[in-house]
Every structure is written in C-alpha cells, then in structure tokens.
C-alpha positions as CSV (number, residue, x, y, z in Angstrom):
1,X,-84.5,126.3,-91.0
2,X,-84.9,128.8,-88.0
3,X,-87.3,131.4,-88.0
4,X,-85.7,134.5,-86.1
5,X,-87.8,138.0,-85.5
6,X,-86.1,141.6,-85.1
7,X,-87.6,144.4,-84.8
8,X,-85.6,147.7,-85.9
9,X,-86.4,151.3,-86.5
10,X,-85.7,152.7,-89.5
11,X,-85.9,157.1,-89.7
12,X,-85.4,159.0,-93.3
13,X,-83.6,162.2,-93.0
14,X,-83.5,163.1,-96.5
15,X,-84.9,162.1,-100.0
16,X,-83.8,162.9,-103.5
17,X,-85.6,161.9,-106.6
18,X,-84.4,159.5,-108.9
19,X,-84.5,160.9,-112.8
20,X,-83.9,157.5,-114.5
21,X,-82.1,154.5,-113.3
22,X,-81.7,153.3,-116.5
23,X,-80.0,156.3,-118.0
24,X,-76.1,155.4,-118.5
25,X,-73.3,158.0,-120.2
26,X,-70.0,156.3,-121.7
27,X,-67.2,157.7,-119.5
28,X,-64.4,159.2,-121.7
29,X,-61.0,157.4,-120.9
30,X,-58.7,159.7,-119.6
31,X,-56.9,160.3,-116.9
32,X,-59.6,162.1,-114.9
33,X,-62.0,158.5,-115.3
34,X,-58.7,157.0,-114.1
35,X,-58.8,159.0,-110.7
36,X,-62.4,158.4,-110.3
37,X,-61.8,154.6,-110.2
38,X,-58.6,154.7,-108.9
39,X,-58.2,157.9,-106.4
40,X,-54.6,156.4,-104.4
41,X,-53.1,155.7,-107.5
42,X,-51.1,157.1,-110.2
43,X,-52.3,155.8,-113.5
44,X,-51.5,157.0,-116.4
45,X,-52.7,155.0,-119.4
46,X,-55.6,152.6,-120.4
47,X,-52.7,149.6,-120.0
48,X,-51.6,150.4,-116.8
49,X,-55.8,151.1,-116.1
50,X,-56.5,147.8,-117.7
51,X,-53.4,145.8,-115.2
52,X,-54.7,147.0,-112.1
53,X,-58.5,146.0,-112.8
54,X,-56.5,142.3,-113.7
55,X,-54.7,142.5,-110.9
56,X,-58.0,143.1,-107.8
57,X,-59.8,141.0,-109.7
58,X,-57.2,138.0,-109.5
59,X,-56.6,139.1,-105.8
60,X,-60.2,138.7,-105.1
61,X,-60.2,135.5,-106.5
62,X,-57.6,134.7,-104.6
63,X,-59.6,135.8,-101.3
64,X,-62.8,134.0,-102.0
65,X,-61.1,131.0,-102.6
66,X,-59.2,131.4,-99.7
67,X,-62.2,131.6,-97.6
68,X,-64.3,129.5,-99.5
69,X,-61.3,126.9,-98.7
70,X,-61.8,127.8,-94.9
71,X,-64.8,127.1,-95.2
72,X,-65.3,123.7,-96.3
73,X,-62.4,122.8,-93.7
C-alpha cells in the first residue's frame, strides 16, 4: 500500500452548538414533508411518495451496478 502526505489548511468561520444528536421528531406525512423530500416535484399522496422513493432507489441500483460492472471490466 502507498503511503501519501498532504498537508491542507483548514479555517472555521462559524460554530453552532449541537443540542442533541440523538434527538429525532416523527415527520407528519403531508404534503408539506412531501416538498421537503421532494422540492421539483408534485406529489400528492403517500402512494405516489412511496413510487418515487422505489423508483431512485432502483435507479441507483441500476448505477452502482453499472459502474461496479465497469469496474471489474
């Protein structure tokens, strides 16, 4: 394995405190929870919500085995 160095700089121009991490609300399922998820697109009910998570996740699939496919050629 190859060893590499790099130096970098790093500066901080702001820092906000972190409450809790851990702390998590249930999103109510409506049309503005759609919009957050989904701001370019019109859906309008938890079917239609539910079809386009099933469809980026089977497109991504489709991409990593694409590449992975690449890969191993």
């Amino acid at each position: 394995m190859d060893n590499y160095s790099i130096d970098f700089l790093l500066n901080i121009e702001e820092v906000n405190k972190i409450v809790s991490i851990f702390q998590n609300e249930k999103a109510e399922i409506n049309n503005d929870f759609f919009k957050k998820v989904y701001p370019n697109e019109e859906i309008k009910s938890l079917n239609e919500f539910k079809s386009k998570i099933k469809k980026d996740i089977e497109n991504q699939f489709v991409n990593q085995s694409d590449q992975k496919f690449l890969n191993d050629v």
